[in-house]
Every structure is written in structure tokens, then in C-alpha cells.
C-alpha positions as CSV (number, residue, x, y, z in Angstrom):
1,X,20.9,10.8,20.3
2,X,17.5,12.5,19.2
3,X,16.4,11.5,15.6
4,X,15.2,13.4,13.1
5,X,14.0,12.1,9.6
6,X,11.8,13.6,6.9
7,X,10.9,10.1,5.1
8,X,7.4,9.0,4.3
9,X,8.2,6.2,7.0
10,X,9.0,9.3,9.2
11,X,5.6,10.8,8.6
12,X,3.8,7.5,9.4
13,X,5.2,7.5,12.0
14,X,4.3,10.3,13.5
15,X,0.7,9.8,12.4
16,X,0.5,6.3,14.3
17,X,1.5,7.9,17.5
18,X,-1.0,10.9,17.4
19,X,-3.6,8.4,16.8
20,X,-2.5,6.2,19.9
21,X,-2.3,9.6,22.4
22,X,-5.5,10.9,21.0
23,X,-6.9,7.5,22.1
24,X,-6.1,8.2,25.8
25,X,-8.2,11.5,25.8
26,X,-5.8,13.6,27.2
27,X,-4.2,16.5,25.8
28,X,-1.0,17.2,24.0
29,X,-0.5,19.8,26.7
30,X,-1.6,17.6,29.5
31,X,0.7,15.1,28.7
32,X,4.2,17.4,28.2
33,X,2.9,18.8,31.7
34,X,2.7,15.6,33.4
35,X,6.4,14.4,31.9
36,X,7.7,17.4,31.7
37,X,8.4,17.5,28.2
38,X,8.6,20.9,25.7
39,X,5.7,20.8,23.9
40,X,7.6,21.6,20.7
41,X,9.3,18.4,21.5
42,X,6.2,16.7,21.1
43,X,4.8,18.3,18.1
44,X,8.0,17.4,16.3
45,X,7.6,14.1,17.1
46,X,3.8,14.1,15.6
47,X,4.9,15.8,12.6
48,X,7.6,13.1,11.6
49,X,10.3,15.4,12.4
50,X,12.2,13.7,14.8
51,X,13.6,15.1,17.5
52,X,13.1,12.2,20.0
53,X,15.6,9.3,21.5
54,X,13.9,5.8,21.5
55,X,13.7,6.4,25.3
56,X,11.9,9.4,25.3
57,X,9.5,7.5,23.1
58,X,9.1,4.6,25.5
59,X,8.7,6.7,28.4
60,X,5.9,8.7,26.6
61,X,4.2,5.4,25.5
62,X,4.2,4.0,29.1
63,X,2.7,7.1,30.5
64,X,0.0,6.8,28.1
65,X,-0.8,3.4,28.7
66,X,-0.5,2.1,25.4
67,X,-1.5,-1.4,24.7
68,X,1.5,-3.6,24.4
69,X,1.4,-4.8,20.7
70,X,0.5,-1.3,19.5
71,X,3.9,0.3,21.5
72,X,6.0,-2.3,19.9
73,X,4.2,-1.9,16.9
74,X,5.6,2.5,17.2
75,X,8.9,1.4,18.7
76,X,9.9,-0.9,15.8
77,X,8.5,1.7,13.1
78,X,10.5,4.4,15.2
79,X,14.0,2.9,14.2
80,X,13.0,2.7,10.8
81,X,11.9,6.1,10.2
82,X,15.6,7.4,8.6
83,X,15.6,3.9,6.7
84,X,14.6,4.5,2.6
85,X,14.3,0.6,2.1
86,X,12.9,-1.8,4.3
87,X,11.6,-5.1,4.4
88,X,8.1,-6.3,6.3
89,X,7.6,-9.7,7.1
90,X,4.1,-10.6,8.1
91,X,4.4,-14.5,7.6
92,X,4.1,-14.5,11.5
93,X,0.6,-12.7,11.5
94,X,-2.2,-14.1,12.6
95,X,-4.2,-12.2,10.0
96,X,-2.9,-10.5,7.0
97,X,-2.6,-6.6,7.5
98,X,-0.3,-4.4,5.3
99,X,-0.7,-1.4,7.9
100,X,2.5,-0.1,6.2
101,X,1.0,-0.1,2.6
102,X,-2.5,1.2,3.7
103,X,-1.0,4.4,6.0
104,X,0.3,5.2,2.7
105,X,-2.2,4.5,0.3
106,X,-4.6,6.9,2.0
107,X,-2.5,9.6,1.9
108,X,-1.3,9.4,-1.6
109,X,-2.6,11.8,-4.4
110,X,-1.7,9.4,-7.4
111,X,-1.5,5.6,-7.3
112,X,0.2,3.8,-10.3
113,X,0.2,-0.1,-10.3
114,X,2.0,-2.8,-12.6
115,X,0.4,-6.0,-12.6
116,X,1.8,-9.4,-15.3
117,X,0.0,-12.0,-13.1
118,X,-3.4,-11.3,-11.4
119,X,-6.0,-8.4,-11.0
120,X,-5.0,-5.7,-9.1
121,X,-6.2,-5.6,-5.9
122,X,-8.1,-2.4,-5.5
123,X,-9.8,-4.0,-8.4
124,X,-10.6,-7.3,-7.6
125,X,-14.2,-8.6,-6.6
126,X,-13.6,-10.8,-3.5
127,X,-14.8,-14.2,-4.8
128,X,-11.5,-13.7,-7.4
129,X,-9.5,-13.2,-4.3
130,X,-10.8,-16.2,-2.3
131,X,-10.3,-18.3,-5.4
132,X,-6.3,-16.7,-5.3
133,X,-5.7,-17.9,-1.3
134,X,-7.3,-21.1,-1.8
135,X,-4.2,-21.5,-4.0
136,X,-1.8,-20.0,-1.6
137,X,1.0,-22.5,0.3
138,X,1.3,-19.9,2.8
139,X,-2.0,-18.7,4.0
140,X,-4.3,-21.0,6.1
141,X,-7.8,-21.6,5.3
142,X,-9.3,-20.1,8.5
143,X,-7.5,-16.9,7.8
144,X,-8.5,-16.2,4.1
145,X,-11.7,-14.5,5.3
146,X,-9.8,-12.1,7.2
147,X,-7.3,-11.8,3.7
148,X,-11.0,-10.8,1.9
149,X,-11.9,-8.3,4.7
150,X,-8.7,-6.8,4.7
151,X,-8.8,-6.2,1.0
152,X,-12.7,-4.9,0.6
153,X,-11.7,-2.1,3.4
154,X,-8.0,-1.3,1.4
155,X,-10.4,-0.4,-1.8
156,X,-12.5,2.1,0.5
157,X,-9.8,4.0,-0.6
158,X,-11.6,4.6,-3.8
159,X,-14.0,6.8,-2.5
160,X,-11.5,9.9,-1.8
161,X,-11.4,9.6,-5.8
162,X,-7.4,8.4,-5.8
163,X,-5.8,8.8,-8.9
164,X,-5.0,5.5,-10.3
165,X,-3.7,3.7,-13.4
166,X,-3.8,0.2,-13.9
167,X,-1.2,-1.2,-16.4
168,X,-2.4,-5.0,-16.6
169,X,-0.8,-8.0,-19.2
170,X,-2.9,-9.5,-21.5
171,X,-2.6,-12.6,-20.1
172,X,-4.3,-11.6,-16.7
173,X,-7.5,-11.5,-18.8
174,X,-7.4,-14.4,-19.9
175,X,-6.0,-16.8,-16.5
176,X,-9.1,-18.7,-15.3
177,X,-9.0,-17.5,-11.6
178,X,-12.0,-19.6,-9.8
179,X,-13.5,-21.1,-13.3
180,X,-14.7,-19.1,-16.5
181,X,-18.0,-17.3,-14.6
182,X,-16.0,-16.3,-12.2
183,X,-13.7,-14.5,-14.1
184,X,-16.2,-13.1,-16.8
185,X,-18.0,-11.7,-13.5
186,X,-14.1,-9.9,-12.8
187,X,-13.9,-8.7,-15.9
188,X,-17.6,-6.7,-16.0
189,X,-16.5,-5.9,-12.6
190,X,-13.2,-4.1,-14.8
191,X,-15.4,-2.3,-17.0
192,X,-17.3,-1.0,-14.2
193,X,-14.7,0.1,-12.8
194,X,-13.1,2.2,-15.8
195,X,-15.9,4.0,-16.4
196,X,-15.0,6.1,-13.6
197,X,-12.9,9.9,-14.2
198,X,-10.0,8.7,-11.6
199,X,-9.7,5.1,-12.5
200,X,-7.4,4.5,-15.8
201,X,-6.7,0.8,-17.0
202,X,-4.4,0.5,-19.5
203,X,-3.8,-3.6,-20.9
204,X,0.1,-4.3,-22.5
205,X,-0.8,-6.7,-25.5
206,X,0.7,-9.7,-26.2
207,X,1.8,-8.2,-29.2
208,X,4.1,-5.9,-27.2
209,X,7.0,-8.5,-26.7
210,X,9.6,-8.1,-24.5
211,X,8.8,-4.7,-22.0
212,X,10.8,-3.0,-19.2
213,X,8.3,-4.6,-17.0
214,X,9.2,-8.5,-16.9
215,X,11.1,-8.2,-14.2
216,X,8.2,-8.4,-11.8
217,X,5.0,-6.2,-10.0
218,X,5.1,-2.8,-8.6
219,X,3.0,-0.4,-6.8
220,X,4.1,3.1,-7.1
221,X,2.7,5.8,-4.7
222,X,2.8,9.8,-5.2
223,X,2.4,12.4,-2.6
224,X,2.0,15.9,-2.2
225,X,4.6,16.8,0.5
226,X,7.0,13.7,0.3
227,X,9.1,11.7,-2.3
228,X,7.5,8.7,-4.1
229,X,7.3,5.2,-2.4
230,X,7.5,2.0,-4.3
231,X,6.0,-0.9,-2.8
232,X,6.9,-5.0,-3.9
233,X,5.1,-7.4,-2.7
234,X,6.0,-11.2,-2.2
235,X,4.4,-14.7,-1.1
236,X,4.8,-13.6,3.1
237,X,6.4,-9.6,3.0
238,X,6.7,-6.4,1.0
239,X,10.2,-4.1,0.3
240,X,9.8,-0.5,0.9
241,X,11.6,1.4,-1.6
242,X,12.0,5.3,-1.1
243,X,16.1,5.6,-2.9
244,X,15.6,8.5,-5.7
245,X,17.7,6.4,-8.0
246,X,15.2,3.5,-7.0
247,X,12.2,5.6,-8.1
248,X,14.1,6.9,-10.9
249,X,14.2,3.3,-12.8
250,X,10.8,2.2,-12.0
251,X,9.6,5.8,-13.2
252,X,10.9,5.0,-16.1
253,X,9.7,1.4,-16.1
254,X,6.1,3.0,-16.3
255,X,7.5,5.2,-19.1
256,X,8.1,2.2,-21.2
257,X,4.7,0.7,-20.3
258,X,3.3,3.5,-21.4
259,X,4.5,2.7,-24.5
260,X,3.9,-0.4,-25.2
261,X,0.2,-0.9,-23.1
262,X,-3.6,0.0,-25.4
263,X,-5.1,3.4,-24.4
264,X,-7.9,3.4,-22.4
265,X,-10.7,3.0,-25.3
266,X,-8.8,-0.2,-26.7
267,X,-8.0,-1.7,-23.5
268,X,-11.6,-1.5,-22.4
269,X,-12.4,-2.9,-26.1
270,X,-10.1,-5.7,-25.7
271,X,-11.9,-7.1,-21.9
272,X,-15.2,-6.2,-23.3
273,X,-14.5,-9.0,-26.0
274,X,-12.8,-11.5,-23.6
275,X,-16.5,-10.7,-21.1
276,X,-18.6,-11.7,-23.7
């Protein structure tokens, strides 16, 4: 039976296969001529509105000649498109990629981002994140170059001025991540950062005690056209949440952060002291 969904996996969807036929050159009207599909057919499909059975979607791949990896790559995302949690295991990678998380990221129009543990890492200068996979039981040396590429082109995303606020613990400050010039280097490198209009770090004191948010790291993505995504991140995968109830209670997790986290002007006090 066709499918039709309406979910921000939907809409990636439909994104990654318009990027793969518009790299064969041809036409969306040359290719419904030469398969004899309707192109309405088609457009639903690149608009993440369904409308297709997994066949039709492998025939249309194998017309257009589209490298192996990247058709399983569509078929796989194709059966999770009506899904609004899914887990993404990349433990079997040869390099680390969150394709997922970035096809996301670069369409989001507010980016919110709860961190107890490390830097963020839209914010983190890569020698801080080489010193972080040295450390890792799970990542092999001759890949962590590819982890600190991957990350320096997920912060391009800056540039398109996304919305984003940082809540960060205290204690992130002050963890010695690759020795103490290292880390007074990161936290400059935090300044820098906040000094821009779209960039908002807020730091939750030790001083705040217990908080809604000890039960672990978050990102949480806002859209224009589609429902929030939350994103949670472990040692080898990432959970996809898109449940309203789901959003709900970490919405209201950042409510409570909020709360308890330094505005802007004492959190940027606070690292200023621990850079000196």
C-alpha cells in the first residue's frame, strides 16, 4: 500500500531523494515519461508526502542508477518516514556521520541544547574534541580525524545565523578536557562565541541543586512547517524523538532550566573568571 506521512523524517526524506535524481541530470518530467509514472506521483514523493509503495521507490532508484549505499541509505529512511521515534546506530560506520541530525539542523529555525558533561558541539574548538575521542572506547584512532571534520562542517551551520541557546552545567567549565591551556583556549573560544546576536549561553550554577535536567543531554530542534524533534545522543547511536507528549516534557525540562541557569551577562561573567 502507498504511504503517506507528514513527519520531519518524512520531509528528509523526500529531500534526500531529490538530491539523488537531481544528481542524474535528468528531469522530473523525463523520468515519470520514461517509467511512466504521474508526475504528481513524483512530486508527492519529493515533498515528503507519501504516496509511494517501497517498490515504486526501488524501481525509481534503479532507473536512475543510484549508487548502491546511497539507495539503501533512501530505502531504509523510506520505512521510517511514519515512525516518531527511532533509533540510529552508527557503531558500524567507517566514519562518524549523523546525516540524520545534520538534514535537520540545517533546516531548523531555533536550536536549543542541554549539555551536564562537555561543550556543546557547535561550540567546541576541535583540539577539545580530539582530546574527547582520544578518550573514547569506541572510536578508533585512525577515524578521529574524520570525527573533527565531520564536526567543523556541522558548525557551518552557524553562518545561516541559527537561533541557539546553550544551557551548559557549571561543572563543564571547569573539567580539564586536554590539560588547563587547552581548556582556557575553549573557554575564550565561549566568549567569542556569545558575543554574537543568535548565540545565547546560559550556565546552571552549582548552586542550583537538584534540576529537571539530571536525567541526561538533549538537543531540541524547532521548525517552521513541522513539529519539534528531540535528538539523544549515546556512546555508538542517537534516539529520534518526534511524540508531542515526548516534546511536551522536555519543553518543559528547558522551562525549569530556565530557571535555575545565570542570564547571559552572569554566565559570560562566570567563564570569563574561570578563562583568566
Amino acid at each position: 500500500m502507498p504511504k503517506r506521512f507528514s513527519t520531519a523524517r518524512g520531509r528528509e526524506f523526500g529531500d534526500a531523494v531529490r538530491a539523488a535524481l537531481s544528481a542524474t541530470g535528468m528531469s522530473a518530467r523525463l523520468i515519470c515519461e520514461k517509467i511512466d509514472w504521474d508526475p504528481g506521483k513524483l512530486s508527492d514523493l519529493l515533498h515528503g508526502k507519501g504516496g509511494s509503495s517501497e517498490v515504486d521507490l526501488a524501481i525509481l532508484l534503479s532507473f536512475c542508477r543510484i549508487a548502491p549505499e546511497e539507495r539503501d541509505h533512501l530505502l531504509r529512511l523510506f520505512r521510517e518516514t511514519d515512525v516518531r521515534i527511532w533509533w540510529q546506530h552508527f557503531a558500524d560506520q567507517q566514519t562518524f556521520r549523523m546525516r540524520t541530525f545534520l538534514e535537520h539542523l540545517w533546516k531548523a529555525k531555533e536550536f536549543l541544547v542541554w549539555q551536564p558533561l562537555v561543550i556543546p558541539g557547535l561550540l567546541q574548538l576541535p583540539d577539545y574534541l580530539r582530546a574527547l575521542c582520544r578518550e573514547s572506547v569506541s572510536l578508533p584512532a585512525d577515524e578521529i580525524e574524520d570525527r573533527v571534520a565531520g564536526r567543523v562542517r556541522m558548525q557551518e551551520v552557524l553562518r545561516q545565523r541559527l537561533d541557539c541557546t546553550f544551557y551548559i552545567h557549571e561543572q563543564v567549565l571547569w573539567t580539564q578536557v586536554g590539560g588547563e591551556e587547552l581548556m582556557r583556549a575553549q573557554l575564550h573560544h565561549l566568549l567569542q562565541m556569545s558575543v554574537r546576536p543568535y548565540i545565547h549561553l546560559r550556565i546552571v550554577p552549582f548552586s542550583a541543586g537538584a534540576h529537571a535536567g539530571m536525567s541526561g543531554s538533549f538537543d531540541l530542534l524547532k521548525f517552521d512547517r513541522i513539529e519539534p524533534v528531540i535528538f539523544l545522543e549515546a556512546e555508538n547511536s542517537i534516539l529520534v524523538v518526534e511524540r508531542k507528549d515526548s516534546i511536551r516534557d522536555y519543553e518543559d525540562i528547558v522551562k525549569n532550566l530556565d530557571r535555575k541557569a545565570f542570564d547571559e551577562d552572569d554566565s559570560r561573567t562566570l567563564i570569563a573568571k574561570l578563562a583568566a
